[in-house]
C-alpha positions as CSV (number, residue, x, y, z in Angstrom):
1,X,32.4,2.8,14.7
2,X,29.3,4.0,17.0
3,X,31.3,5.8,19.1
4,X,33.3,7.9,16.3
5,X,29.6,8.6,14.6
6,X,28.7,9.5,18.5
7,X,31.4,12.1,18.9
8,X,30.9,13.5,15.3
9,X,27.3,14.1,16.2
10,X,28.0,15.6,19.5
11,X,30.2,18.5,17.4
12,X,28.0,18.7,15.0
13,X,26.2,22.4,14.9
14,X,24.2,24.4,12.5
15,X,24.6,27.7,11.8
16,X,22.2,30.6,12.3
17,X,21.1,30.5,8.8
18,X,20.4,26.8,8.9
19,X,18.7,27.2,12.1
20,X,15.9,29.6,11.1
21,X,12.5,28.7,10.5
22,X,11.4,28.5,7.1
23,X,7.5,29.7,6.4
24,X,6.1,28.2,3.1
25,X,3.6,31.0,2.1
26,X,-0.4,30.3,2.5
27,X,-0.4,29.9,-1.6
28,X,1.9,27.3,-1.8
29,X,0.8,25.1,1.4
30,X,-3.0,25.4,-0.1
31,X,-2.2,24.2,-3.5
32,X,-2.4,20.3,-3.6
33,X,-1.7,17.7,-6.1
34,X,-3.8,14.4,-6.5
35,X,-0.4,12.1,-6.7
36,X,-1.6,10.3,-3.7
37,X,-4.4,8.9,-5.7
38,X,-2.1,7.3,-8.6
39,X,0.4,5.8,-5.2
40,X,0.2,2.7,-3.4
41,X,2.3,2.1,-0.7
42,X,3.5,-1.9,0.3
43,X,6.1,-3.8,2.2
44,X,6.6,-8.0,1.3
45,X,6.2,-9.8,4.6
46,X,9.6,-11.6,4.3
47,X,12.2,-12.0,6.8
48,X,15.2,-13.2,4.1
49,X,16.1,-10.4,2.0
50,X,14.7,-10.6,-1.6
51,X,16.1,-9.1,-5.4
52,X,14.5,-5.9,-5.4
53,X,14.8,-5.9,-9.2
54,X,13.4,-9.4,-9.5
55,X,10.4,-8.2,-7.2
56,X,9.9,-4.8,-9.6
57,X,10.3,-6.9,-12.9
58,X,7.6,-9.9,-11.2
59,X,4.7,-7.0,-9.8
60,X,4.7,-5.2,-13.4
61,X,3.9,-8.0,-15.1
62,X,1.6,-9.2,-13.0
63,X,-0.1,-6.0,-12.2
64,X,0.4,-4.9,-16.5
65,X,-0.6,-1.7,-15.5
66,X,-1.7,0.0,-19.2
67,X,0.1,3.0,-18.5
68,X,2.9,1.8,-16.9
69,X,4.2,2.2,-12.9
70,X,7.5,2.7,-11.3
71,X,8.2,0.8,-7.7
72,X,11.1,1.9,-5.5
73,X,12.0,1.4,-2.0
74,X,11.3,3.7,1.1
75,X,12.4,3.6,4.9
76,X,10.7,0.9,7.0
77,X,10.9,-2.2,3.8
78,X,8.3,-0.2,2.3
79,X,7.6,0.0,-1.6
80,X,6.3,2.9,-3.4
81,X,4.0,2.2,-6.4
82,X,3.2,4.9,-8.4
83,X,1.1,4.5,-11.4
84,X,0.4,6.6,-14.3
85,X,-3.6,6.0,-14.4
86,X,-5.9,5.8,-11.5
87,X,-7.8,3.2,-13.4
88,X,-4.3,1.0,-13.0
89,X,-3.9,1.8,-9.1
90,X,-7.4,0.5,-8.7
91,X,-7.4,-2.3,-10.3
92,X,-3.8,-3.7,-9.0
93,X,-5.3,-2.7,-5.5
94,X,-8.8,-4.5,-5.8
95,X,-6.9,-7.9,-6.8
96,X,-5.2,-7.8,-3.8
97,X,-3.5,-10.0,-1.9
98,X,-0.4,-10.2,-4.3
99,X,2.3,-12.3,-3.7
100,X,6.6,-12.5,-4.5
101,X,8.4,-15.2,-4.4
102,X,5.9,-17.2,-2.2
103,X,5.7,-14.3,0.2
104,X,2.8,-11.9,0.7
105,X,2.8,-8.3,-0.8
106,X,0.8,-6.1,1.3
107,X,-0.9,-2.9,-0.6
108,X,-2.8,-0.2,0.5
109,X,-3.7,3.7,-0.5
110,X,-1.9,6.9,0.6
111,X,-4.5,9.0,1.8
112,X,-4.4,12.8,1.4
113,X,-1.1,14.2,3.4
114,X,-0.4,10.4,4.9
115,X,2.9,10.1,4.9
116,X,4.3,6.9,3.2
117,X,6.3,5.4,6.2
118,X,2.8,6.0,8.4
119,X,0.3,3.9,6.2
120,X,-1.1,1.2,8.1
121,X,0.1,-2.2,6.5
122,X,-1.0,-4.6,8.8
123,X,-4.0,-5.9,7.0
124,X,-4.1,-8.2,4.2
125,X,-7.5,-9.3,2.4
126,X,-8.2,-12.3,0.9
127,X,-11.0,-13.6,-0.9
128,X,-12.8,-16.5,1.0
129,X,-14.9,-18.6,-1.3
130,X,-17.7,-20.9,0.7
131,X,-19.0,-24.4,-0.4
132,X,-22.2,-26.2,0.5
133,X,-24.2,-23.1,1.0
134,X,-28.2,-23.9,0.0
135,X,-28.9,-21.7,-2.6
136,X,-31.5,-19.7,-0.3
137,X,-28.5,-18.9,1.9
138,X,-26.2,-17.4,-0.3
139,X,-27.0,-13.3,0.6
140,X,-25.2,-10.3,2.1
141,X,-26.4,-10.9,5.3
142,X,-24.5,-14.7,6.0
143,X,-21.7,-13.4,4.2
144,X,-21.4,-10.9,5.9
145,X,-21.8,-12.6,9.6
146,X,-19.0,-15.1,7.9
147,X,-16.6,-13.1,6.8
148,X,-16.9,-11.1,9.8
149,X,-16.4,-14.2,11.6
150,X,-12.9,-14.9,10.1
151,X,-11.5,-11.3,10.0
152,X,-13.1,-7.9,8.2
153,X,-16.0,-8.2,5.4
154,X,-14.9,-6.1,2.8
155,X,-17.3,-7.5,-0.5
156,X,-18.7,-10.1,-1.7
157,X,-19.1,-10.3,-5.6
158,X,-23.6,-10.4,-6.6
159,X,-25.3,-9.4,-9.9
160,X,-27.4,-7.2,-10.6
161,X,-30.3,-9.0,-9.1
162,X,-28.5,-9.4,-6.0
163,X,-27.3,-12.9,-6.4
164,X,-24.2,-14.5,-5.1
């Protein structure tokens, strides 16, 4: 089978007019939209294959994004989550980690022109909850040091006073 898709892609030519360059006019490159800020982009660190289906029926109603959302699949076990509200992408991306079927699902932003396939997904934050601490102790500072410790501070949840 490789070798008949081998000799099919060794006679395989375009023509002139499929060879020329295309230039998209100033106007057009220059006008942006703001999808990539309703987008998340994931992959589910599994190495059995999973029910996609069952996955986009489980992360909907888990996320129960207000507006709504739409999942499908890209190259490279990747998932594209679009969402109809910004307010909805936030939120399901703030309660990270999720998980399917007792496997992790990694999220994380698309960043003005990222491509998809080229978003880094090999981080994963968790929320790390410490006992015992004297009460004098619990500040930005150790938490920091401590979370630093066991991977990447991201946050740590204080009120308004600046309590843990």
């Amino acid at each position: 089978m490789d070798r008949v898709i081998e000799r099919m892609g060794r006679s395989f030519r375009l023509t002139a007019k499929e060879d020329e360059r295309v230039m998209v006019p100033d106007g057009l490159w220059n006008s942006k939209s703001n999808q990539h800020q309703l987008v998340l982009v994931g992959r589910l660190l599994s190495n059995r294959p999973y029910n996609f289906e069952g996955l986009c029926h489980s992360v909907k109603g888990m996320m129960n994004p207000v507006k709504g959302m739409e999942i499908s699949q890209i190259p490279s076990d990747r998932l594209l989550l679009r969402f109809n509200h910004v307010i909805d992408r936030n939120w399901a991306l703030k309660r990270c980690p999720w998980s399917f079927d007792k496997n992790v699902l990694i999220l994380n932003g698309l960043k003005e022109d990222e491509n998809p396939l080229y978003v880094d997904l090999s981080r994963c934050y968790f929320y790390v909850q410490i006992h015992d601490l004297p009460l004098s102790r619990m500040n930005r500072g150790l938490a920091t040091f401590i979370g630093n410790r066991l991977g990447v501070f991201r946050d740590m949840e204080m009120d308004d006073q600046g309590r843990a």
